[in-house]
PAFI-507702 format. One record per atom (N, C-alpha, C): x, y, z. Coordinates in steps of 0.02 Angstrom, whole numbers, padded with zeros to 5 digits, always signed. Layout:
XYZ
...
//
This chain:
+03690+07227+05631
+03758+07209+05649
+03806+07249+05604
+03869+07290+05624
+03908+07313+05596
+03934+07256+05549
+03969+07301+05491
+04002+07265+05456
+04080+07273+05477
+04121+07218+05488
+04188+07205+05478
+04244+07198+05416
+04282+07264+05426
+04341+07238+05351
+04394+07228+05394
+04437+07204+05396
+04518+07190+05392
+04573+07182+05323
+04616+07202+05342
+04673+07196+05298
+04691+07149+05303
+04683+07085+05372
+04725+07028+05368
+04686+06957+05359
+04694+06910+05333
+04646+06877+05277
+04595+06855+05343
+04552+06825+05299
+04496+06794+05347
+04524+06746+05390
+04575+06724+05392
+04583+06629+05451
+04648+06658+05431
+04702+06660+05481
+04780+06659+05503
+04818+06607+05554
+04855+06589+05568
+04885+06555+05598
+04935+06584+05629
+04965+06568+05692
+05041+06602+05717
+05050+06529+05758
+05127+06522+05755
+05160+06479+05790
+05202+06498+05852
+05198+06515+05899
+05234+06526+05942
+05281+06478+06002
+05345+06492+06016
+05382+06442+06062
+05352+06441+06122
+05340+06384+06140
+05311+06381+06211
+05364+06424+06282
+05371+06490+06273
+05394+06499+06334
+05348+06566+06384
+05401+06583+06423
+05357+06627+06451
+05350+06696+06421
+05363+06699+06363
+05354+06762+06329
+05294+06754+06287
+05258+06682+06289
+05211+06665+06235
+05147+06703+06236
+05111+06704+06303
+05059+06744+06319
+05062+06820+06301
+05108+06862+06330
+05126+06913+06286
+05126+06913+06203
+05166+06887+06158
+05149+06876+06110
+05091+06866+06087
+05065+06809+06128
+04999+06817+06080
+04944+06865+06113
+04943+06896+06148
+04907+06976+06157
+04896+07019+06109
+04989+07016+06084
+04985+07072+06045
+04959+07057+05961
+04994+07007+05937
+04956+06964+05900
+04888+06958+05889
+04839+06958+05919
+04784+06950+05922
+04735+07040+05959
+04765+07058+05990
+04763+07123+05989
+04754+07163+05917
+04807+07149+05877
+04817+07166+05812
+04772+07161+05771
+04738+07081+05762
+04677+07072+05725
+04631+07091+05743
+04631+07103+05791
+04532+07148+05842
+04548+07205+05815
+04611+07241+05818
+04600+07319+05789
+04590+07343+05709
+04604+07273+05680
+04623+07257+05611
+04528+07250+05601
+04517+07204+05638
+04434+07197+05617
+04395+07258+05642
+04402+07301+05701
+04385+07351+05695
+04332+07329+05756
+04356+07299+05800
+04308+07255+05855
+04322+07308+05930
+04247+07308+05967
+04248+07394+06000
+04300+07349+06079
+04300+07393+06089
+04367+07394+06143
+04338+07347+06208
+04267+07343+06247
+04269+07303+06277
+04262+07238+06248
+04253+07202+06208
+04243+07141+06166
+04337+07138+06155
+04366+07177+06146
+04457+07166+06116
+04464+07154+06209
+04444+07190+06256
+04477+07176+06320
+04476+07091+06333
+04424+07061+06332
+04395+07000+06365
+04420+06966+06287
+04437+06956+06245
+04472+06922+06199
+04527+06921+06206
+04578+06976+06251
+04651+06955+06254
+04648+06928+06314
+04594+06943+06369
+04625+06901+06458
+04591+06831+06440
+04570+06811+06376
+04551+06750+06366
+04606+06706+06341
+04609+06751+06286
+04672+06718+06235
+04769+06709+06299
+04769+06756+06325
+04809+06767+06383
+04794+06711+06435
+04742+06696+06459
+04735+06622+06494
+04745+06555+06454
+04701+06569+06391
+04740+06480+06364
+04807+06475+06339
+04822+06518+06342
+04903+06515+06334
+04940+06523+06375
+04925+06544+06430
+04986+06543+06492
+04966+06477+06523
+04906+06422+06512
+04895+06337+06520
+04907+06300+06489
+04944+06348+06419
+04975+06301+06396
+05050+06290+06397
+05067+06340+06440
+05142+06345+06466
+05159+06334+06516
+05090+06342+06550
+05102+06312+06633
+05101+06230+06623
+05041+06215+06598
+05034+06124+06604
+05061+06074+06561
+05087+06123+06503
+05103+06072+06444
+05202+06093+06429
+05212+06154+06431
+05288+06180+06441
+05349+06164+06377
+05311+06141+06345
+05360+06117+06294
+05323+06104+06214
+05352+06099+06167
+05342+06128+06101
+05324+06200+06072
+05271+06179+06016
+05231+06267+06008
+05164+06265+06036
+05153+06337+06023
+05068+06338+06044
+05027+06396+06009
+04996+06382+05963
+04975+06407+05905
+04899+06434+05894
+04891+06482+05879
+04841+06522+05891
+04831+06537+05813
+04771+06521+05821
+04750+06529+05737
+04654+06574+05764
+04642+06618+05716
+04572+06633+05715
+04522+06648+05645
+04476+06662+05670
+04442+06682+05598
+04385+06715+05607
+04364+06764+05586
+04293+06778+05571
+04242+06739+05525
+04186+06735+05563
+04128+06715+05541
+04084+06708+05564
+04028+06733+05535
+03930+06768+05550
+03942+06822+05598
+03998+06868+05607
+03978+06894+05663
+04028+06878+05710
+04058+06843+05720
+04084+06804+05775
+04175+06810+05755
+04189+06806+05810
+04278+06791+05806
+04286+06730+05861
+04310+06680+05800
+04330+06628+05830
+04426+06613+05832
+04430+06598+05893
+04486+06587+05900
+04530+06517+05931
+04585+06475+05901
+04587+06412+05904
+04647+06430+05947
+04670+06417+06012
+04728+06388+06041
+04748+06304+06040
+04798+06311+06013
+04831+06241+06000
+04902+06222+06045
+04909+06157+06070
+04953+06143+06083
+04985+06047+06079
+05047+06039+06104
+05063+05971+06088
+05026+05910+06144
+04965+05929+06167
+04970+05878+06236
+04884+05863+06228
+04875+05828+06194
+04814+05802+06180
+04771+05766+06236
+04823+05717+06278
+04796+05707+06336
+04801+05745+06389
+04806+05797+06384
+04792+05847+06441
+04744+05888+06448
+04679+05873+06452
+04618+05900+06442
+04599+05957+06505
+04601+06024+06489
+04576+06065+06548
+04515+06075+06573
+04515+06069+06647
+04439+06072+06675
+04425+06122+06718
+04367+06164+06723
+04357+06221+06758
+04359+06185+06838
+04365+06199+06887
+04345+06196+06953
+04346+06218+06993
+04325+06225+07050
+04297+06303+07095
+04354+06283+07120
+04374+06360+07196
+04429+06345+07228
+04408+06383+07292
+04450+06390+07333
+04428+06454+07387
+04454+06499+07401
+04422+06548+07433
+04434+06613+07398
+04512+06621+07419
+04545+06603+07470
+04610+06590+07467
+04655+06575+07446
+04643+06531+07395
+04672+06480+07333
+04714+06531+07276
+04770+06528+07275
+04804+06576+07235
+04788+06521+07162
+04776+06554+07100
+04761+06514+07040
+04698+06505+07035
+04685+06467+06979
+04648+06389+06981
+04578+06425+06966
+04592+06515+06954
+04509+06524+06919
+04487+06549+06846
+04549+06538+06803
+04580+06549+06736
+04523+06522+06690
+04503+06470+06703
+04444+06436+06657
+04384+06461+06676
+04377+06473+06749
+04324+06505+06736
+04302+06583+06700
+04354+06612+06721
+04351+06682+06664
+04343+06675+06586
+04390+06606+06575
+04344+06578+06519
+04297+06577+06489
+04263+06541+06520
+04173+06522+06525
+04125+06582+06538
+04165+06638+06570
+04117+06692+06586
+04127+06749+06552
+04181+06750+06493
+04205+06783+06443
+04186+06784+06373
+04152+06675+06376
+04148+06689+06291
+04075+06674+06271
+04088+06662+06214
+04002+06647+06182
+04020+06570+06193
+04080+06547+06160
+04047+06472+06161
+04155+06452+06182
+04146+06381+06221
+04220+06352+06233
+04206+06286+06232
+04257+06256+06204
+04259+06201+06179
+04335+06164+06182
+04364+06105+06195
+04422+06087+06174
+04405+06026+06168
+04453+06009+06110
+04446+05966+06063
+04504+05916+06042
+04526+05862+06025
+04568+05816+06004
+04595+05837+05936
+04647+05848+05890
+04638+05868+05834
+04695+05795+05818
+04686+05771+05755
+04702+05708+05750
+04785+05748+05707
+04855+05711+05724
+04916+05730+05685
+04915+05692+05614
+04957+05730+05587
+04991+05677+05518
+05060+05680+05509
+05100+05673+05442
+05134+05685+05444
+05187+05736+05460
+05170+05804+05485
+05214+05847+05483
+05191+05887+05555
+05138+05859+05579
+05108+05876+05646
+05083+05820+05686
+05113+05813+05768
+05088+05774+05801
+05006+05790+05817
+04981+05741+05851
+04904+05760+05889
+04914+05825+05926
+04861+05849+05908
+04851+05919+05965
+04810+05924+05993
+04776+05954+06051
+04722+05991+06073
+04701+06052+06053
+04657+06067+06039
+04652+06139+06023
+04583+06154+06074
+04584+06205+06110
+04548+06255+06137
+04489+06294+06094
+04467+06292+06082
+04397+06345+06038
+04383+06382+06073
+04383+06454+06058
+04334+06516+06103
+04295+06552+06048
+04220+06565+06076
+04202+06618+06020
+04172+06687+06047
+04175+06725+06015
+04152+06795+06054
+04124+06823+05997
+04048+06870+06013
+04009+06911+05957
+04082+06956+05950
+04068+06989+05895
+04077+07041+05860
+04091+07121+05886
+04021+07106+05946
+04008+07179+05967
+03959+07152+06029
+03960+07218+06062
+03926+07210+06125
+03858+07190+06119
+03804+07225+06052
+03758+07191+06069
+03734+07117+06043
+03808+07100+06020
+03824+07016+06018
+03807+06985+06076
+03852+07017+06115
+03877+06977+06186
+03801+06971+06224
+03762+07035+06229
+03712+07033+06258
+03652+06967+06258
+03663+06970+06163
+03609+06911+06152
+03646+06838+06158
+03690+06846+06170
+03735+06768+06181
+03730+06757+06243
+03724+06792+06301
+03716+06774+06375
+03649+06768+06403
+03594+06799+06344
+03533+06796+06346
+03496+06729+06333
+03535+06684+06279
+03537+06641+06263
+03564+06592+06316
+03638+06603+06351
+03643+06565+06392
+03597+06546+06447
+03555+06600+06489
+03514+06593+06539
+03440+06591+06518
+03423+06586+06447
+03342+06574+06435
+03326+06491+06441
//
């Protein structure tokens, strides 16, 4: 496995306004850290139309507060947290037909990462409850290979 350096620390956070400029933003944002880690170009493609879907659901379904994208490296892996204010709004993949404008965002999801997950994150004082989204993606392609290898053994 290659080794990864970046200039920008191991785990970051960004806060962004929930509007329709958010998805953009965080492209580039996160764009930034894949080139920063030095992550090969198809693995940076399918990390921004990922990161680009949980964030345009979180502007489509939730529309109001921030929505915060935090990531990190580790073993190999880039994990990435989308956050937002709507805890009870839990997203679910479901088929559609082939007519159906939308509604196949999660699944590119699921067929994008190593591992997805969303989660309850409990508030305190200075933060309400959130949801946060989990995505993880290898490193490198012949990450991805053994992670889908894994999925179907």
């Amino acid at each position: 496995m290659p080794e990864f350096t970046t200039k920008a620390p191991p785990m970051a956070l960004v806060e962004l306004p929930m509007t329709v400029h958010a998805p953009k933003q965080a492209r580039e944002y996160i764009a930034a850290v894949c080139a920063a880690a030095g992550l090969e170009a198809d693995i940076v493609a399918m990390v921004l139309i990922v990161v680009s879907e949980l964030v345009t659901n979180a502007v489509r379904h939730v529309g109001h507060g921030l929505v915060s994208l935090d990531w990190e490296l580790r073993n190999g892996r880039l994990i990435v947290d989308v956050g937002d204010d709507a805890p009870q709004k839990l997203p679910h993949a479901q088929w559609v037909s082939d007519d159906t404008e939308g509604g196949r965002g999660l699944l590119l999801v699921l067929s994008f990462t190593e591992q997805y997950v969303v989660m309850r994150a409990d508030g305190h004082a200075s933060r309400p409850p959130r949801k946060i989204s989990r995505v993880a993606f290898p490193c490198s392609i012949a990450g991805l290979g053994r992670a889908f290898a894994r999925r179907v053994a």
